[in-house]
C-alpha positions as CSV (number, residue, x, y, z in Angstrom):
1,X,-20.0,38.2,-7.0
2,X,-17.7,41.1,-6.4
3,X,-21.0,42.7,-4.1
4,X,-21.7,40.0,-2.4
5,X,-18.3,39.5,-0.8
6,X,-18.1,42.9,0.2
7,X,-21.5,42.6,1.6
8,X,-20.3,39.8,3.6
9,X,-17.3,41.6,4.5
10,X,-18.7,44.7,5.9
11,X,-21.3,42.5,7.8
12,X,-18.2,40.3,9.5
13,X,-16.5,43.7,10.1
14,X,-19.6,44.9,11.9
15,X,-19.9,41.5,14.4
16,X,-16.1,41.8,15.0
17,X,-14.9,45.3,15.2
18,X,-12.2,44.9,17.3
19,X,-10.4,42.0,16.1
20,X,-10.6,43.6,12.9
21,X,-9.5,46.9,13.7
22,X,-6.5,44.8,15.6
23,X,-5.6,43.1,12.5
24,X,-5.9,46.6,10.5
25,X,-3.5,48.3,12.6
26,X,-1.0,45.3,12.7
27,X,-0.8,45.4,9.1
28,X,-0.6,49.2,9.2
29,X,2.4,49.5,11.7
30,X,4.5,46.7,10.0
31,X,3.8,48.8,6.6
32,X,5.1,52.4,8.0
33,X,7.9,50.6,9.8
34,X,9.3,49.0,6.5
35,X,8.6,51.6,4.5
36,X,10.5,54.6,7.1
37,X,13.4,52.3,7.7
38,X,14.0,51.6,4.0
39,X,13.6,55.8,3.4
40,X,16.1,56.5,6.1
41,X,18.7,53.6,4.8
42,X,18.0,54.9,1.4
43,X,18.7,58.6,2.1
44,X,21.8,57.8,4.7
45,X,23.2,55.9,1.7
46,X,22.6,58.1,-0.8
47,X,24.2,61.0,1.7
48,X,27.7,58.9,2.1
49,X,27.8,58.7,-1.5
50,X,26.9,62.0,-2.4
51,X,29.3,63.6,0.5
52,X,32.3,61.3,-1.5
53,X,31.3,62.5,-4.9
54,X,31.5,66.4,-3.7
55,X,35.1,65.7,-3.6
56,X,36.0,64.2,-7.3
57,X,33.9,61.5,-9.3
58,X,35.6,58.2,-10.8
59,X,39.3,60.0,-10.1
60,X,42.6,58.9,-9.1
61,X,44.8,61.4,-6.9
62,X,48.4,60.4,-6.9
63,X,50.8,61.7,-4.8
64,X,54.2,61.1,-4.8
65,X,55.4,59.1,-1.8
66,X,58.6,56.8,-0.9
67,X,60.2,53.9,-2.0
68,X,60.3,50.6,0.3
69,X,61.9,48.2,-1.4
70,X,64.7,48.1,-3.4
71,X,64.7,48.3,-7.0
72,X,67.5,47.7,-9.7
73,X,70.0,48.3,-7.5
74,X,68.5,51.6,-6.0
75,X,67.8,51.0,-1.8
76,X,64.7,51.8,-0.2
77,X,63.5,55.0,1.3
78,X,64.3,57.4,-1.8
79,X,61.7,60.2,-2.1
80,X,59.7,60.3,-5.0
81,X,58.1,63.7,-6.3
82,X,56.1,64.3,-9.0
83,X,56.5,67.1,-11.7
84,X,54.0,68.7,-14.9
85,X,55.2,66.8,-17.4
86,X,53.9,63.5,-15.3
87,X,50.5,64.1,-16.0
88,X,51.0,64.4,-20.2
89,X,53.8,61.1,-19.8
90,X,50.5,59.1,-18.1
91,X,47.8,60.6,-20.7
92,X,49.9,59.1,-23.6
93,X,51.0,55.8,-22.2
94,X,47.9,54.5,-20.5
95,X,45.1,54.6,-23.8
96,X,42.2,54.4,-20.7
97,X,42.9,57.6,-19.3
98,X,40.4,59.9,-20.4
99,X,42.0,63.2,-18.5
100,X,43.8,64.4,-15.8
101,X,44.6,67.9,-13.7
102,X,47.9,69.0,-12.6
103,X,47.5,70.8,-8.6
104,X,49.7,73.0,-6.9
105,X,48.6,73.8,-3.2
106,X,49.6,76.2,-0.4
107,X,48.5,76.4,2.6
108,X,48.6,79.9,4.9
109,X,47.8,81.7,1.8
110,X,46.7,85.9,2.4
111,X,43.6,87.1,0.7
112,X,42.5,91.1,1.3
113,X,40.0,93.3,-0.2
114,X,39.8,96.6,1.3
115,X,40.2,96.1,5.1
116,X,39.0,92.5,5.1
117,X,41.9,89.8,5.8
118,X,42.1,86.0,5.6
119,X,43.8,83.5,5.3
120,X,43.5,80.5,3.7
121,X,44.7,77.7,0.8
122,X,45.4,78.4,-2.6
123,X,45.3,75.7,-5.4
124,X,47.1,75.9,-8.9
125,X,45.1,73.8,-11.4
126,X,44.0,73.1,-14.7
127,X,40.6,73.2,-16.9
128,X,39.5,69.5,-16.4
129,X,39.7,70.3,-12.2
130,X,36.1,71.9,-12.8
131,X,34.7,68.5,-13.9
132,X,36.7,65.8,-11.9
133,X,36.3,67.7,-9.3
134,X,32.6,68.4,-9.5
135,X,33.5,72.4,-9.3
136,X,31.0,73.8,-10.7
137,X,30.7,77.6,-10.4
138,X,27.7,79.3,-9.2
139,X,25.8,81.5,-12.2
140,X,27.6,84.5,-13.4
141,X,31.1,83.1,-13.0
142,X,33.5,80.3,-14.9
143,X,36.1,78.3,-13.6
144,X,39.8,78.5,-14.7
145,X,39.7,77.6,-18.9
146,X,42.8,77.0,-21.3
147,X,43.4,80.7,-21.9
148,X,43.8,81.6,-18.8
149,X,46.8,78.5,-18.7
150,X,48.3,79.8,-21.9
151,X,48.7,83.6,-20.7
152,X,49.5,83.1,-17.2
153,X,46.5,85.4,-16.1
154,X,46.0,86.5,-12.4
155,X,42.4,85.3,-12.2
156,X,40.6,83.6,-9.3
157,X,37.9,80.9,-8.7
158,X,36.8,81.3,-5.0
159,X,35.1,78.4,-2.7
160,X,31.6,79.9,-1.7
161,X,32.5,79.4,2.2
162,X,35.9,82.4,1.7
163,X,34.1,84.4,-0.7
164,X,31.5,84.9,2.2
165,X,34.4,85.5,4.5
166,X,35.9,88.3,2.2
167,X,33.1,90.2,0.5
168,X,30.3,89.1,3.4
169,X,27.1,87.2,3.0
170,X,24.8,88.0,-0.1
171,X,27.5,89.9,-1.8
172,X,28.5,89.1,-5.6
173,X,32.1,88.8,-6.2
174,X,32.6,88.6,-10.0
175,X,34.5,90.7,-11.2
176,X,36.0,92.2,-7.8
177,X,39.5,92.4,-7.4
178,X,41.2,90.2,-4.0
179,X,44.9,90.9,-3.5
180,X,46.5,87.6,-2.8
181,X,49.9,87.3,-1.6
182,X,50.0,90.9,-2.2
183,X,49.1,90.7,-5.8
184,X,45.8,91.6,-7.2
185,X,43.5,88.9,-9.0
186,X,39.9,89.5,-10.6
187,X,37.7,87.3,-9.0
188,X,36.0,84.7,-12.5
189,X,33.5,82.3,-11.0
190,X,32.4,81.6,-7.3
191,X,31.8,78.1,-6.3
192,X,28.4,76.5,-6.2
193,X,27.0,75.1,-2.7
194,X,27.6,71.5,-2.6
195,X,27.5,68.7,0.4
196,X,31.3,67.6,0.3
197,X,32.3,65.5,3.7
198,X,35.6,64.1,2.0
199,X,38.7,66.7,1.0
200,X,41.8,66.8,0.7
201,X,43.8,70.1,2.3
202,X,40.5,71.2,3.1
203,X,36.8,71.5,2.0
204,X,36.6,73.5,-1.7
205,X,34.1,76.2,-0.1
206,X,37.3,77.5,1.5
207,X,39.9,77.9,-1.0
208,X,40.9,79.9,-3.7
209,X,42.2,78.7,-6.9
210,X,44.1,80.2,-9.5
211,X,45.6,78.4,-12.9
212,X,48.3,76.4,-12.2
213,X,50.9,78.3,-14.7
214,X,50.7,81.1,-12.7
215,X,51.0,79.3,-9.3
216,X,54.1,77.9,-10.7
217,X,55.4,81.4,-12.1
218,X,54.8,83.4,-9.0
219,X,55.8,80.8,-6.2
220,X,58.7,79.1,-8.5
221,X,57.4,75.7,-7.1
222,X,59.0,72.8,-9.0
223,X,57.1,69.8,-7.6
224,X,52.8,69.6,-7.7
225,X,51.0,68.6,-5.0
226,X,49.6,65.6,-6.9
227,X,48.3,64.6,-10.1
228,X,44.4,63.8,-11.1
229,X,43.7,61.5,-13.5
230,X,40.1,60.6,-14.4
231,X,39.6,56.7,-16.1
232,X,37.6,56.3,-19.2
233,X,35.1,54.0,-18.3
234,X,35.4,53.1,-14.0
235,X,35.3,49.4,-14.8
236,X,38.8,50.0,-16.0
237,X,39.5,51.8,-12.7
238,X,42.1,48.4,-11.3
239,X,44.0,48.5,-14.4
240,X,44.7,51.8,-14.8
241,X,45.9,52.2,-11.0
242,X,48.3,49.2,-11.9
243,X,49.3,51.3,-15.1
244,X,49.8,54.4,-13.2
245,X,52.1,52.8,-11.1
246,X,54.0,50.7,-13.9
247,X,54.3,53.7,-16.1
248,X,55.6,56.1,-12.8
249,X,57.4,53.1,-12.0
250,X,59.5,52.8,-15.5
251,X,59.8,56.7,-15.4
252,X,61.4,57.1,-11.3
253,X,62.9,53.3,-11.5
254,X,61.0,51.8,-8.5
255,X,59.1,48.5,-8.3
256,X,55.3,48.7,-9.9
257,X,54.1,46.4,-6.7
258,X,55.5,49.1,-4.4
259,X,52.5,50.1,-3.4
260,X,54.2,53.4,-0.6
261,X,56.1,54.4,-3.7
262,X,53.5,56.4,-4.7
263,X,50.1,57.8,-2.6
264,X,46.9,57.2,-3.8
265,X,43.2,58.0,-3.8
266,X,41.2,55.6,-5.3
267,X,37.8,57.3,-5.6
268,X,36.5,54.6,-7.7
269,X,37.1,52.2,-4.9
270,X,36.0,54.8,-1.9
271,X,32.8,55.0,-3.6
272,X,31.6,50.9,-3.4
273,X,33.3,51.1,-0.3
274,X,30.8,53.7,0.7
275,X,27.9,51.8,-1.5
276,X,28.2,48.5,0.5
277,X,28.4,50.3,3.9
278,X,25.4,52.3,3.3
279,X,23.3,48.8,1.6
280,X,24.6,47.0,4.5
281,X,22.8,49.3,6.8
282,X,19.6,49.4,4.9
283,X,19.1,46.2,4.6
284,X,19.7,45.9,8.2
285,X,16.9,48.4,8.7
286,X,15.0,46.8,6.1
287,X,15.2,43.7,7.5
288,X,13.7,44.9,10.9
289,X,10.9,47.0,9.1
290,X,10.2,43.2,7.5
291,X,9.9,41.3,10.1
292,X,7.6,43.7,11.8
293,X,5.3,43.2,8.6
294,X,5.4,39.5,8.7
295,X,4.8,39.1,12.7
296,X,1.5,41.5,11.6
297,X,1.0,38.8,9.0
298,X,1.2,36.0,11.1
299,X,-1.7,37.9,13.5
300,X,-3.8,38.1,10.0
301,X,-3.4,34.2,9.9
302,X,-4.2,33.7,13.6
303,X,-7.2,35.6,12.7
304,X,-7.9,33.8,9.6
305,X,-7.4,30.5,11.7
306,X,-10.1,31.6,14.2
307,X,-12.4,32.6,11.8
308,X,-12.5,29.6,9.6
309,X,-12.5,27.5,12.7
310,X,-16.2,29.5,14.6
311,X,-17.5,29.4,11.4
312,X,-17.0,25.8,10.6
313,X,-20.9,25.3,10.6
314,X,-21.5,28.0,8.7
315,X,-19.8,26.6,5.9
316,X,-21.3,23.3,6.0
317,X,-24.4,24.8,5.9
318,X,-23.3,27.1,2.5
319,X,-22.0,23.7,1.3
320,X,-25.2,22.0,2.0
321,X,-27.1,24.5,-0.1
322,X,-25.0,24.3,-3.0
323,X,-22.1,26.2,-2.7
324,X,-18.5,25.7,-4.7
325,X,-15.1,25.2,-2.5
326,X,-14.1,28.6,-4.6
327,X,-16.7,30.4,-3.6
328,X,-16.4,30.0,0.2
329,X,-12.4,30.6,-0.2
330,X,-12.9,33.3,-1.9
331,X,-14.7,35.0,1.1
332,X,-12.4,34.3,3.3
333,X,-9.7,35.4,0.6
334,X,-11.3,38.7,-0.1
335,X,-11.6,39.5,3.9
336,X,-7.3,38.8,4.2
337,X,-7.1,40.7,0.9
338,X,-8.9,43.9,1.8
339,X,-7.6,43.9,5.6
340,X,-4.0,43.6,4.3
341,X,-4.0,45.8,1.0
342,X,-5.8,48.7,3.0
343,X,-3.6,48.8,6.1
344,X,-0.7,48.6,3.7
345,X,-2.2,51.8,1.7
346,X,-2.7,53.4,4.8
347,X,0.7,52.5,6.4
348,X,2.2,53.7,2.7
349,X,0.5,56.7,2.6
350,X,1.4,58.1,6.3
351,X,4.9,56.7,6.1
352,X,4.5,59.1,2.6
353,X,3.6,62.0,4.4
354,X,6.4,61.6,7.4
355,X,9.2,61.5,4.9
356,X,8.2,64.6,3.2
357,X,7.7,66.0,6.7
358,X,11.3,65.2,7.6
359,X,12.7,66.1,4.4
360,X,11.4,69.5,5.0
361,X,13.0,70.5,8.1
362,X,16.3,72.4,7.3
363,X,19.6,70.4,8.2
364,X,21.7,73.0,6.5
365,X,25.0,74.0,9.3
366,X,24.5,70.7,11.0
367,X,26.4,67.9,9.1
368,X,25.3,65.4,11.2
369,X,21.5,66.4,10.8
370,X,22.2,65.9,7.0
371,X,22.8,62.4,7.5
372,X,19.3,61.5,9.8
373,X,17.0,64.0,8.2
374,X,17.3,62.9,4.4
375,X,14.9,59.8,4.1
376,X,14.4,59.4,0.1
377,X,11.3,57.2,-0.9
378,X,12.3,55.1,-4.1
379,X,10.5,52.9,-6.5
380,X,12.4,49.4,-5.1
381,X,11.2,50.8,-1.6
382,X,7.6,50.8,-3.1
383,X,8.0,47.2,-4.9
384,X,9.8,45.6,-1.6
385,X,7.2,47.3,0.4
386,X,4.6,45.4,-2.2
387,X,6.5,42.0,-1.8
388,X,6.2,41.8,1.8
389,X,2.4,42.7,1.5
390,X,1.8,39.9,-1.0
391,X,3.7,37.7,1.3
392,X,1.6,38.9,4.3
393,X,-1.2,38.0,2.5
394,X,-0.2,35.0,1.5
395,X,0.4,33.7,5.2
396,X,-2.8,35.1,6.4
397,X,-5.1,33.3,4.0
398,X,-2.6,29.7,4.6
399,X,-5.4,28.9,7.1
400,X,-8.6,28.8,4.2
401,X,-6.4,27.5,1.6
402,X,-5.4,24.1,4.4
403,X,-7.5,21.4,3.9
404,X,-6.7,20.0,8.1
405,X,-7.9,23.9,9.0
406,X,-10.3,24.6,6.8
407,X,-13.1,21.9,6.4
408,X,-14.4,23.3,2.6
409,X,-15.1,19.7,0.8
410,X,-16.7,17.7,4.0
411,X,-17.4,18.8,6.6
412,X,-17.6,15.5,9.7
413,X,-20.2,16.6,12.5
414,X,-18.4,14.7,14.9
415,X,-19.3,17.2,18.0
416,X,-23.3,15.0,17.1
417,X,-21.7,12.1,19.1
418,X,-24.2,9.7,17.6
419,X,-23.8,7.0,15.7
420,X,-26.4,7.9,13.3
421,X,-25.2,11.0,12.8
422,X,-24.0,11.0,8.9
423,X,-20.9,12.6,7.4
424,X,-22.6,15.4,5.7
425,X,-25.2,18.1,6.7
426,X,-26.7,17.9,3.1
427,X,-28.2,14.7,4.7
428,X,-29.2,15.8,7.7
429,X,-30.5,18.8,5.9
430,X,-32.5,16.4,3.7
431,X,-34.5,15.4,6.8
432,X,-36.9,18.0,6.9
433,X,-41.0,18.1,7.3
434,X,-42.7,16.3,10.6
435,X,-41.8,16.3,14.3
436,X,-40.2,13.0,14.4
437,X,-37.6,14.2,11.5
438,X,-37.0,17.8,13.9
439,X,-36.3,15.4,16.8
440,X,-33.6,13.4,14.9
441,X,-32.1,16.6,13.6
442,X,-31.9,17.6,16.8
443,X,-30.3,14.5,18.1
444,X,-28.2,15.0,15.3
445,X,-26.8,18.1,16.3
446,X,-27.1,18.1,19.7
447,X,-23.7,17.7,21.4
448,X,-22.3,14.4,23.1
449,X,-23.1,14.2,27.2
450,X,-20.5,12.8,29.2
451,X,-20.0,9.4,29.8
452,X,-21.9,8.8,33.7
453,X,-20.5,5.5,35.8
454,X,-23.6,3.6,37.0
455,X,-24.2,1.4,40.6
456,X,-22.8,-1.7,38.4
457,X,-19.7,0.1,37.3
458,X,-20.5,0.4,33.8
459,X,-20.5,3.6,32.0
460,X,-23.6,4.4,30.1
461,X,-24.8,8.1,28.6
């Protein structure tokens, strides 16, 4: 059977070449559209989120900040600074903090080797920065570890952007020796290349960053910067920012609801932010991509309602001779099948090949080109894409499946405009063999003349 409706196909594709190549590229447009539009919302999404995540994953930053209301009998306004012994006070009393990071910073910081002078910031930290902070050094080198904490070393972890910048492009820096502040520090690790568009005091590519016991030994600084602490799971994330500022609270006697007493950067939070901003605009996108696929299917069903309609006699005929209701539908179910599933394989396949194409050119230097030129293809994408297809389908082949549009049990010869004309072409069919039976067939099917006024003012045929 599978044959014969091909056969069929190929020979309606023949008699109607245009109308089917119309219908083919309708399909085909709508597919490439949905599919491109979806890729770019996927891979601008997936940008925002990645540009957050350069700059700490499921992290709290808290800074200290001011006091605006008054609290057991303490006015408003008192400063409130943060110290070491902070970060080990939160790790014991809140059970869902998994780990934390103590920073110093400075900014205007001198770094030399040889005759090459810069200047930039300097960070004091601890081991777990590396992870929260998604620090990862490049191969050859190690970030700041526990010994170097314990012993105070003068050892230094440089962003990738200032080791360029001191030892020029291409050049390896382990194990080199940078003066800093005019002390010398052997160069450890070297940060990997990462997409970062969130930072605070900076981007990482363009700092240095030594442990924080010897920040706090050379520059005598009391206070840190801020604190990181990482959540266990980030489901917990709203009760250990409550906790943080409870425990703080207890500890510096301000009110936990004071939310200026202390700053902080909710990373957890930044990130769905960031999540539902970027879904927003893909489904926006996806939604135009959409309808352009349905309007295509819409044409399919115009097309499906034409051609069900000139070939009314057609199927009487095939009825006459014996055919089934499924068999009919299922030519004119095959022909919306094959037009829709192969411009949606076509429209896949090119909108395929165009994201590949853009994902090739280089956006590296141009921030903004890393947002537009990173169109990610994804599984959902496919099965949406799929949906929309079956749905397409679906409204194209509404016309054969209607009994008032498509006359597959009876089919009522009412163009014969006879009176004798009978309700089935199986009978007129039936009335084969001499010349008087051709001439009733023929009145049978031969269409109804205007009605003609005669001299008496009657109206007669």
């Amino acid at each position: 059977m599978f044959s014969i409706l091909l056969q069929e196909f190929l020979g309606d594709l023949r008699a109607q070449r245009t109308r089917a190549f119309l219908t083919f590229f309708a399909v085909t447009w709508g597919t490439l559209a949905v599919v491109l539009l979806l890729a770019f919302g996927e891979g601008l999404k997936r940008t925002v989120r990645d540009g957050l995540l350069g700059a700490g994953e499921r992290i709290f930053m808290v800074y200290g900040g001011e006091t605006s209301k008054s609290f057991a009998g303490l006015g408003q306004g008192r400063r409130i600074r943060l110290v070491e012994e902070d970060l080990e006070l939160l790790e014991n009393a809140i059970p869902d903090v998994d780990r934390g990071s103590i920073s110093y910073g400075r900014w205007g910081t001198s770094y030399q080797m040889g005759k090459t002078r810069t200047n930039a910031f300097l960070e004091g930290v601890g081991p777990d920065h590396e992870a929260m902070r998604h620090m990862e050094p490049a191969q050859g080198g190690r970030f700041i570890n526990a010994a170097d904490i314990a012993q105070k070393r003068r050892v230094l972890f440089l962003g990738n952007g200032l080791a360029e910048r001191i030892f020029g492009k291409g050049v390896d820096a382990i194990g080199k020796s940078v003066v800093v502040d005019g002390l010398p520090f052997m160069v450890v690790g070297v940060l990997k290349k990462k997409f970062q568009d969130s930072s605070n005091n900076g981007p990482d590519a363009e700092r240095g960053v030594i442990p924080y016991s010897t920040f706090r030994t050379i520059y005598g600084t009391r206070f840190v910067n801020h604190l990181i602490v990482q959540p266990r799971d980030a489901s917990r994330g709203p009760v250990v920012k409550a906790e943080l500022f409870r425990v703080l609270g207890q500890k510096y006697r301000f009110d936990p609801k004071d939310e200026r007493a202390l700053g902080m950067w909710d990373f957890i939070e930044g990130e769905k932010e960031n999540l539902a901003v970027g879904l927003g605009i893909q489904i926006f996108m996806g939604l135009v991509g959409a309808f352009t696929l349905l309007i295509a299917g819409v044409g399919v069903a115009n097309i499906m309602y034409v051609v069900v309609k000139e070939r009314t006699q057609e199927i009487g005929i095939k009825l006459a001779l014996g055919a089934r209701r499924r068999h009919i539908m299922a030519q004119f179910l095959f022909e919306a099948m094959t037009v829709a599933v192969s411009g949606g394989l076509v429209g896949l396949a090119t909108a395929a090949l165009i994201v590949i194409g853009v994902d090739a050119i280089p956006s590296e230097g141009n921030p903004a080109m890393q947002y537009i030129l990173n169109p990610k293809l994804s599984w959902p994408i496919a099965l949406i894409c799929v949906g929309i297809l079956v749905g397409g389908w679906a409204w194209g082949s509404w016309p054969v499946s209607c009994p008032r549009a498509a006359p597959l049990r009876w089919i009522r010869w009412s163009r014969c405009g006879t009176s004798e004309a009978v309700g089935s072409p199986v009978a007129v069919l039936r009335r084969g063999g001499a010349e008087g039976d051709r001439a009733t067939r023929a009145k049978a099917v031969r269409p109804t003349s205007p009605l003609q006024p005669t001299p008496s003012g009657a109206y007669s045929r």
